[in-house]
N, CA, C and O atoms as a Tinker XYZ file with bonds, in Angstrom:
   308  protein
     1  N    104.011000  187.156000  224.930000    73     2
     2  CA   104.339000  188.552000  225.071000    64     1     3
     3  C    103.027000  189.330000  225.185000    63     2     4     5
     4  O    102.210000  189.265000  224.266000    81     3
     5  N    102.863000  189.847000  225.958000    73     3     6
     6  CA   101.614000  191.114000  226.139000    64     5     7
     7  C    101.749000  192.133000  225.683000    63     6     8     9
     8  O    102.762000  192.767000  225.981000    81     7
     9  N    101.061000  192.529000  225.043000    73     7    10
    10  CA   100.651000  193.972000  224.035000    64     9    11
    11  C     99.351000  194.251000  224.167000    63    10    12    13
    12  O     98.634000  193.267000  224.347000    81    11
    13  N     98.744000  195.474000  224.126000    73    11    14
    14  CA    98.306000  196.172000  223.878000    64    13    15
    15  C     97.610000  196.778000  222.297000    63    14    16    17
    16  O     98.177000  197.549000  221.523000    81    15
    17  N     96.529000  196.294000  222.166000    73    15    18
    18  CA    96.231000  196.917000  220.550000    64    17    19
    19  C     94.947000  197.468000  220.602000    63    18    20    21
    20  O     94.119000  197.265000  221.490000    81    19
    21  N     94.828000  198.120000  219.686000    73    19    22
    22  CA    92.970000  198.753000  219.617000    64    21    23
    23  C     92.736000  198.191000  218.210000    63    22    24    25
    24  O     93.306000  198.419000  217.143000    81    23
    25  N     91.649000  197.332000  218.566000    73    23    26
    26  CA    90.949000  196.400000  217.027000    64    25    27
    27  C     89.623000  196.809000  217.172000    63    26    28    29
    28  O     89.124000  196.960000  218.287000    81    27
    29  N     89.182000  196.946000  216.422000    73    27    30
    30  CA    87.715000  197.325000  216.006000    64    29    31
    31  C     86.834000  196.560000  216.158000    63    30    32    33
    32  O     86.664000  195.667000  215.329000    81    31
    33  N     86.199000  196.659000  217.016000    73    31    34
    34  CA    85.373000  195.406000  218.058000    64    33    35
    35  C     84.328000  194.584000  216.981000    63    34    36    37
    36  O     83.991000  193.409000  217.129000    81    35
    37  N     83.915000  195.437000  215.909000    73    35    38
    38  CA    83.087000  194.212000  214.477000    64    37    39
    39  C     84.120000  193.610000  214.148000    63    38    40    41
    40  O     84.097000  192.379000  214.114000    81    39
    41  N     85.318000  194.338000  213.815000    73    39    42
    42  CA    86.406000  193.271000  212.895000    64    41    43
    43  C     86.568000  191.956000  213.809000    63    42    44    45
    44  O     86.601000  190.799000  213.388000    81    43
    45  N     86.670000  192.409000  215.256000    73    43    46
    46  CA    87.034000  191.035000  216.025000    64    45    47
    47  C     86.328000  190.192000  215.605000    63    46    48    49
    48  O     86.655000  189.206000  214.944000    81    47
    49  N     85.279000  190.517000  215.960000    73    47    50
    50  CA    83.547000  189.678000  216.453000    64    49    51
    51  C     84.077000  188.815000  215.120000    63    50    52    53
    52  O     84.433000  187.639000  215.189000    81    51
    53  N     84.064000  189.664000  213.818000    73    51    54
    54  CA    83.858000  189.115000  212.458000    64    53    55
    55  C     85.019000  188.058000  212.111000    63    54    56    57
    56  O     84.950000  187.093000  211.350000    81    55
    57  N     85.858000  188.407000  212.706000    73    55    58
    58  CA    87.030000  187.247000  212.942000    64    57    59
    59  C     86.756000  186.002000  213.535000    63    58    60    61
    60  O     86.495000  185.002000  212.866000    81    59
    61  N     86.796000  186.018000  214.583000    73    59    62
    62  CA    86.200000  185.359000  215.610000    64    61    63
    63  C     85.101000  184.390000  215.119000    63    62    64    65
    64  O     85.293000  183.194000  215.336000    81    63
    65  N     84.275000  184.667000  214.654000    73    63    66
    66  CA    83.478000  184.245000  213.892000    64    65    67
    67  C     83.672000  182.962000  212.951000    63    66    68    69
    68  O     83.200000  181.826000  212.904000    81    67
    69  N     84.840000  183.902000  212.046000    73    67    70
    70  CA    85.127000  182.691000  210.415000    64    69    71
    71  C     85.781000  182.234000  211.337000    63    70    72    73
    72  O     85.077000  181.358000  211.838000    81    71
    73  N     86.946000  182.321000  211.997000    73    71    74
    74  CA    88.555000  182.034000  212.152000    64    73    75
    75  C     87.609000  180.614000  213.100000    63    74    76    77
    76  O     87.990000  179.471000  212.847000    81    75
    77  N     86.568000  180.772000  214.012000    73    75    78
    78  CA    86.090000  179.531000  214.852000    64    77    79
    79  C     87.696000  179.781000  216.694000    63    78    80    81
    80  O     88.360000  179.037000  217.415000    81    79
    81  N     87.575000  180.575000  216.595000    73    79    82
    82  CA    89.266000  180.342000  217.377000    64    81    83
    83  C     87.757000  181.264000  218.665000    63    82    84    85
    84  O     86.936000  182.108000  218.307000    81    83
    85  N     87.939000  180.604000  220.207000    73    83    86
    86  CA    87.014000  181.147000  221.036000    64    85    87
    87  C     87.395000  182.745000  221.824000    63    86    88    89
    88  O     86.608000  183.546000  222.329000    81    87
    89  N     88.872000  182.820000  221.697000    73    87    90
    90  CA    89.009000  184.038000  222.083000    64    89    91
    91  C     89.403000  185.229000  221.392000    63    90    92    93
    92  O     89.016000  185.358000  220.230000    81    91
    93  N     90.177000  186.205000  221.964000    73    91    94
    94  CA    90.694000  187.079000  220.847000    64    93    95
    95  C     91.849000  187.084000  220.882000    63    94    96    97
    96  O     92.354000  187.742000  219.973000    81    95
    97  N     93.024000  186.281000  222.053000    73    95    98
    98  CA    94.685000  185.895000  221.681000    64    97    99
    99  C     94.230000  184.953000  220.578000    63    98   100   101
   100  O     94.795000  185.195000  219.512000    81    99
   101  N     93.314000  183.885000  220.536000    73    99   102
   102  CA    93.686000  183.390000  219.530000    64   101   103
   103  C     92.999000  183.353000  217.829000    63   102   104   105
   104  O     93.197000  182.658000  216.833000    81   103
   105  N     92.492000  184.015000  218.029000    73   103   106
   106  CA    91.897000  185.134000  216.843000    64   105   107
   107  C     93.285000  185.626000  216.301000    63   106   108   109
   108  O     93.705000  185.478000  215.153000    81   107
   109  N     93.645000  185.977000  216.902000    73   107   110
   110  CA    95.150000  187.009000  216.613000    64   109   111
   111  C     96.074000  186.088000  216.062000    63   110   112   113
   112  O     96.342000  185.902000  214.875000    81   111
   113  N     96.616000  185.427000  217.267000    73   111   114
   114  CA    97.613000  184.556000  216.703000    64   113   115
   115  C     97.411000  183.628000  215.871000    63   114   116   117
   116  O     98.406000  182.905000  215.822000    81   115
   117  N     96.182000  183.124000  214.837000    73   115   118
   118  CA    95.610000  182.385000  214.121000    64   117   119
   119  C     95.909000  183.370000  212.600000    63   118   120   121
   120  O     96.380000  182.937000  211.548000    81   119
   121  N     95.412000  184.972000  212.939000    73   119   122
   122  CA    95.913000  185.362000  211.815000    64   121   123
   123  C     96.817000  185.916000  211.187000    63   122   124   125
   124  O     96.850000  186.078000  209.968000    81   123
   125  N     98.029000  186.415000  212.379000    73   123   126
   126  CA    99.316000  186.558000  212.489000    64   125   127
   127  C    100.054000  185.033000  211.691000    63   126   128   129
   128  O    101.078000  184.940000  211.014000    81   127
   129  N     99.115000  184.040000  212.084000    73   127   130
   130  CA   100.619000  183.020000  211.813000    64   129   131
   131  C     99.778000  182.506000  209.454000    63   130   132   133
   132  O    100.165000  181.963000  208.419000    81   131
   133  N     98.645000  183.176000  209.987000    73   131   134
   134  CA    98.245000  182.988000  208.250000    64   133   135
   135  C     98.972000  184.289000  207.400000    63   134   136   137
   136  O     99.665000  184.085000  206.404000    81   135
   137  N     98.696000  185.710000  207.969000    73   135   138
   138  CA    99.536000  186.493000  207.451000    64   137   139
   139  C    101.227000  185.763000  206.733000    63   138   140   141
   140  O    101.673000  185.791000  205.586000    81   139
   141  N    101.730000  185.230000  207.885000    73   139   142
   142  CA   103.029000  184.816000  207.970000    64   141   143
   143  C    103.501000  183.432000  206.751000    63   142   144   145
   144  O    104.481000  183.195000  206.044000    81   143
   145  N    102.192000  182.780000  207.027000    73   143   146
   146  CA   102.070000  181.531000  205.719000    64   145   147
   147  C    101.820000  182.086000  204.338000    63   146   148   149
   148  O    102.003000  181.429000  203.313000    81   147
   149  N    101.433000  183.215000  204.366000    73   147   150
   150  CA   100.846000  183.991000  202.796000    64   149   151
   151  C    102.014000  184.471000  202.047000    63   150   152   153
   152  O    102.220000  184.246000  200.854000    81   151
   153  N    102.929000  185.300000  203.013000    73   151   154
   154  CA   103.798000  186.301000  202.811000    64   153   155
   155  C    104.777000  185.156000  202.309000    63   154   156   157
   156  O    104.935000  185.250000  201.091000    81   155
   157  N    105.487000  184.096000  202.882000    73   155   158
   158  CA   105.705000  182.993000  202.324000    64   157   159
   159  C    105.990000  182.368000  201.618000    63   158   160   161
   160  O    107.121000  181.963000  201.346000    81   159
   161  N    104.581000  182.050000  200.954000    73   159   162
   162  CA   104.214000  181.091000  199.849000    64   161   163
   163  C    104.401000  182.669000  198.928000    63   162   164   165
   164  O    105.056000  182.320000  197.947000    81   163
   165  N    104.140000  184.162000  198.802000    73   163   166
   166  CA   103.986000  185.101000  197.749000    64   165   167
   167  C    105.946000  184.714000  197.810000    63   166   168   169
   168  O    106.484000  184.858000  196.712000    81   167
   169  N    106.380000  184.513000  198.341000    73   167   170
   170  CA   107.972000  184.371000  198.337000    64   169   171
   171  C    108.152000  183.565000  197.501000    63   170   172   173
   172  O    108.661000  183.968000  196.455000    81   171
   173  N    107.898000  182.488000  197.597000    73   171   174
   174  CA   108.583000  181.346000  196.785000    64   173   175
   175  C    107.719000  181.632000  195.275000    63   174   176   177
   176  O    108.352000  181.500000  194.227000    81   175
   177  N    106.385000  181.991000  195.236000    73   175   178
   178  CA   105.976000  182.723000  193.824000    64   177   179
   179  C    106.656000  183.596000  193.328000    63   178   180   181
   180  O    106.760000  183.587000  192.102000    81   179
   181  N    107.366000  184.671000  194.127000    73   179   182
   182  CA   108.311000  185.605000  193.313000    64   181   183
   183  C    109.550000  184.989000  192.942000    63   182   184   185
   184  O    110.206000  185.570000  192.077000    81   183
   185  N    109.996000  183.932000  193.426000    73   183   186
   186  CA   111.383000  182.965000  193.067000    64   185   187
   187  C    111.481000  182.072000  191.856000    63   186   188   189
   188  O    112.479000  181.688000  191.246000    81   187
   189  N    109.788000  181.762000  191.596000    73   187   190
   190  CA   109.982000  181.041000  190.593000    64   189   191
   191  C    110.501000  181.376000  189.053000    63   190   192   193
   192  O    110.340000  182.443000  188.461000    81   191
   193  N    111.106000  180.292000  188.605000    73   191   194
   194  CA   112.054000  180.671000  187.232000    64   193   195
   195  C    113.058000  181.284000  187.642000    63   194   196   197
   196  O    113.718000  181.688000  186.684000    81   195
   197  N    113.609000  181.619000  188.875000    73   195   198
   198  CA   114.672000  182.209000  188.991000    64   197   199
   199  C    115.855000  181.336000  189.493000    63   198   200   201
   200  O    116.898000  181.875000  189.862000    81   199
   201  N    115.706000  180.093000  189.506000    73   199   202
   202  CA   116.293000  179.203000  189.893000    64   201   203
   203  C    116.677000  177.938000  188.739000    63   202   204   205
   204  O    115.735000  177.427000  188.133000    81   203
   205  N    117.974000  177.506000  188.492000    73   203   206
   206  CA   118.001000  176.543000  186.929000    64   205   207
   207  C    117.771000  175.064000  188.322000    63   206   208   209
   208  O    118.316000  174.835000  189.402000    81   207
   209  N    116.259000  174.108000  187.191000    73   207   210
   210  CA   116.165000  172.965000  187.827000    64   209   211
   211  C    117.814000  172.084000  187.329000    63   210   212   213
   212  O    118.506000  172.312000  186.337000    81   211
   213  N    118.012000  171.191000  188.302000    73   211   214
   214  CA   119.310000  170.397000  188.146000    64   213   215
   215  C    119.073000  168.942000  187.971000    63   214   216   217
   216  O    119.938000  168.182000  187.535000    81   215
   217  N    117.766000  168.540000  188.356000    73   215   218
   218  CA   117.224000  167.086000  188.389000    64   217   219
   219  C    116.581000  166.516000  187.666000    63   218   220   221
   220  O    115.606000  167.024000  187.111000    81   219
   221  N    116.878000  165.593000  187.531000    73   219   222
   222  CA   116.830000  164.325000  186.157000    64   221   223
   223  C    115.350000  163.750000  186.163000    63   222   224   225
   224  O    115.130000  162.589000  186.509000    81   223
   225  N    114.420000  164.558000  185.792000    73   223   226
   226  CA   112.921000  164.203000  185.925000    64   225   227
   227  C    112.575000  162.677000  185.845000    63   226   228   229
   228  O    112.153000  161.897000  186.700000    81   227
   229  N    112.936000  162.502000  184.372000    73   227   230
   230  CA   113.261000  161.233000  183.890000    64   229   231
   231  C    113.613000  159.810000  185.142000    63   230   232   233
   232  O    112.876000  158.888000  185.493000    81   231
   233  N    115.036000  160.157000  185.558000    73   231   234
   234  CA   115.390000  159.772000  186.469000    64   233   235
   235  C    114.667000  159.259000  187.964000    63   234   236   237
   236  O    114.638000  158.175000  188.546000    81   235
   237  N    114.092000  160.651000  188.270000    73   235   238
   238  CA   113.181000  160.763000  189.533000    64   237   239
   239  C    112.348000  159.955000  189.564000    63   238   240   241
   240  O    112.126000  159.306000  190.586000    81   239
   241  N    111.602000  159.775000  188.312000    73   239   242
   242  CA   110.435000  159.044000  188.310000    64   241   243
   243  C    110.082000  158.071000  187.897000    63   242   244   245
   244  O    108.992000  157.521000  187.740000    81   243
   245  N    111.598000  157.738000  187.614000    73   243   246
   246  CA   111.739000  155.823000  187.782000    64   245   247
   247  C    111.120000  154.969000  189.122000    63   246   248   249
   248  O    111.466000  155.151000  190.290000    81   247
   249  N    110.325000  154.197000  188.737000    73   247   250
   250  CA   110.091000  153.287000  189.520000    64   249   251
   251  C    108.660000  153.593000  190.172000    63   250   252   253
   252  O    108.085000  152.750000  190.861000    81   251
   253  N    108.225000  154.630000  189.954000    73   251   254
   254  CA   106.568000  154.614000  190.327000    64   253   255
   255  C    105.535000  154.363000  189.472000    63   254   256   257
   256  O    104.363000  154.570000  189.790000    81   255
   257  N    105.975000  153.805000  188.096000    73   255   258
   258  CA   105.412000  153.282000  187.728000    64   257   259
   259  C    105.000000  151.755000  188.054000    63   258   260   261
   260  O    104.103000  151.250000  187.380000    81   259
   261  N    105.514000  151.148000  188.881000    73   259   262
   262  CA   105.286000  150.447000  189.748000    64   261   263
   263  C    104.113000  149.978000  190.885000    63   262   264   265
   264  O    103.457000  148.966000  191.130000    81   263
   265  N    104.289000  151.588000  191.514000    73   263   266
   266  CA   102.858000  151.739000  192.292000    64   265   267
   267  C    101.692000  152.188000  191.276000    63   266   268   269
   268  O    100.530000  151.862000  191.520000    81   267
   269  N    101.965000  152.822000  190.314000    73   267   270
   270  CA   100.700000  152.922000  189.711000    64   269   271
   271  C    100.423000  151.615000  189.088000    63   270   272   273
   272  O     99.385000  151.144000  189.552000    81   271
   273  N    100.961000  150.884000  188.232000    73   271   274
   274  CA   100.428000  149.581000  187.802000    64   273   275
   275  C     99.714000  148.809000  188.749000    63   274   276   277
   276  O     98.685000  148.176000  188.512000    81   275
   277  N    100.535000  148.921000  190.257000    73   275   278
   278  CA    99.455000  148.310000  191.563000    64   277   279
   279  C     98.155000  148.813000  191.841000    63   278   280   281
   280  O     97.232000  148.172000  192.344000    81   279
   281  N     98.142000  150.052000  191.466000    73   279   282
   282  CA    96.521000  150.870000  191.786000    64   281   283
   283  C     96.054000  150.675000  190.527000    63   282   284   285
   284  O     94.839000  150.782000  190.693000    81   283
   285  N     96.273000  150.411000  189.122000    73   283   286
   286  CA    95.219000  150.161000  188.341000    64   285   287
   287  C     94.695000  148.511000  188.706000    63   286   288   289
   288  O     93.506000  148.203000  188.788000    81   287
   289  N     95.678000  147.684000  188.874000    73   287   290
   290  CA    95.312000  146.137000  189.098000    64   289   291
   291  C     94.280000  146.037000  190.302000    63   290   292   293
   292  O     93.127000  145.615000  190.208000    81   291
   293  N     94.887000  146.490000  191.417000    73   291   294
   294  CA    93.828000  147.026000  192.876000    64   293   295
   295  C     92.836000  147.347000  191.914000    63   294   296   297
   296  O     92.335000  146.280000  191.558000    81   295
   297  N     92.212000  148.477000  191.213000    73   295   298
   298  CA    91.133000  149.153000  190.558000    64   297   299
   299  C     90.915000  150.506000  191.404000    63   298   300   301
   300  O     89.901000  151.184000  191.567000    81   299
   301  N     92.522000  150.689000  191.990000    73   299   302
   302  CA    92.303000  151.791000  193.059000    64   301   303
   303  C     92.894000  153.312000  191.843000    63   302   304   305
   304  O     93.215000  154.430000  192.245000    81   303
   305  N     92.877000  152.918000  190.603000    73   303   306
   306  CA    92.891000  154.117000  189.465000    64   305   307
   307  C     92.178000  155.240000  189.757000    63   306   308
   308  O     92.143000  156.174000  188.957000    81   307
């Protein structure tokens, strides 16, 4: 989609810069889609505890003790 924006030609540069991205679509769309990953992850931080866990920890984590006994014997601990 083509748009039109007025960015402040240091902020670009300064973008451009960290972000490593060679132009300025993708300057943009690099921090459009991090904006989008932030907003996100602050989501599922505001959710937490608001949800009752249902799963049998205990349960779950039968049987990897298994692979870990293999990585201490390996010496891959």
């Amino acid at each position: 989609m083509r748009t039109n924006i007025d960015i402040d030609d240091a902020l670009m540069a300064e973008a451009q810069k960290v972000s490593g991205q060679p132009t300025k679509t993708q300057t943009v769309e690099k921090a459009l889609r991090l904006m989008i990953r932030l907003r996100r992850q602050e989501e599922v931080g505001l959710a937490f505890g608001k949800y009752r866990w249902r799963i049998n920890l205990a349960k779950s984590r039968k049987g990897r003790g298994i692979i870990t006994n293999a990585r201490k014997r390996d010496g891959r601990d």
